[in-house]
N, C-alpha and C positions, 0 to 999 in steps of 0.2 A: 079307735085311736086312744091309744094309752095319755098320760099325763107327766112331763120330765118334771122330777123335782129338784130341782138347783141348791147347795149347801154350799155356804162359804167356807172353805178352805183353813184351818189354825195354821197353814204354813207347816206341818208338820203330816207329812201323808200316813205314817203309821197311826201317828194319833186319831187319825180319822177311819182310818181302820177299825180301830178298836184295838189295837197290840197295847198288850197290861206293860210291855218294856219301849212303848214307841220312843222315849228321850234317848236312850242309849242304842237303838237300833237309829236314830236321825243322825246322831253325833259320829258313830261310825260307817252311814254310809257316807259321810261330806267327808271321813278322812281316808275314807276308800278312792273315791273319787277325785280327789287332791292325789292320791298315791298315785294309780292309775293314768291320771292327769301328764302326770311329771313321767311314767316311761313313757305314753303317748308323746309327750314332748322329745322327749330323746331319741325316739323311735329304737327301744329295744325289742328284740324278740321277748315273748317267754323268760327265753332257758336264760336270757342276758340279766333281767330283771330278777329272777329267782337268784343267782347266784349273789346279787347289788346284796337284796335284803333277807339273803338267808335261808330263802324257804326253794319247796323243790321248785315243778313247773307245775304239777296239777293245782297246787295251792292258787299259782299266781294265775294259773286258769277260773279257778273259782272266785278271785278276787274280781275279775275282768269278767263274771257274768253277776254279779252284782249278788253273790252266796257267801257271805261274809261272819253269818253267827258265826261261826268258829273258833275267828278271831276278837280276842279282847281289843279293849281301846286301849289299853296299852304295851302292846304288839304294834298295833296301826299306828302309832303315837313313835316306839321304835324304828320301825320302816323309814317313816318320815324322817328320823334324824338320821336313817342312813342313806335317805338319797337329801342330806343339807339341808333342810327345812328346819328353824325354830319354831318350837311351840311353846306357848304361855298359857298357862294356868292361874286361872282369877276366881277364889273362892272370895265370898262375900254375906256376910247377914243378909237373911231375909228379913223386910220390913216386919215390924211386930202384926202389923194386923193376916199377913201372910203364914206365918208361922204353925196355924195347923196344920195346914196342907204339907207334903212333902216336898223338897227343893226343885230344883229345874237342873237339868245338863245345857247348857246350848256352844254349840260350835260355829267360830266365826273364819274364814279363812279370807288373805286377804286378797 
């Protein structure tokens, strides 16, 4: 019988991974997901959704299998405001003793 080792979770799965880009891969999958979300809600096809936000239908297939390097965050940031969604952007100093390290991405939707 083997031994389960249990690790607490940072809330962020890529970072737990080990991915060197886990903040920008977390940040566009929640605005993947958000996109997604909103044709799910509408209940369009594909080809209905691709036309909304400009892309063919194999894109918006790739989006809806969760293959999204492709797209930038601000593409998925685009989409968003062509299916009515605001988004806010909050840049802010990092505390001083923070300051070596590199900043944070994080996405909140509401």
């Amino acid at each position: 019988m083997s031994k389960t080792s249990i690790h607490r979770s940072s809330g962020n799965v890529y970072k737990d991974l080990g991915f060197p880009d886990a903040e920008e891969m977390q940040a566009k999958a929640i605005l993947v997901s958000k996109i997604m979300g909103i044709v799910k809600k509408k209940k369009w096809t594909q080809k209905k959704a691709a036309e909304v936000l400009g892309l063919t239908q194999p894109k918006i297939s790739l989006l809806n299998k969760g293959h999204f390097s492709v797209f930038s965050i601000g593409k998925l940031i685009n989409m968003l405001n062509k299916l009515q969604q605001d988004i806010e952007i909050v840049i802010k100093d990092r505390p001083y003793v923070s300051r070596r390290h590199a900043g944070h991405v994080t996405v909140i939707h509401a």
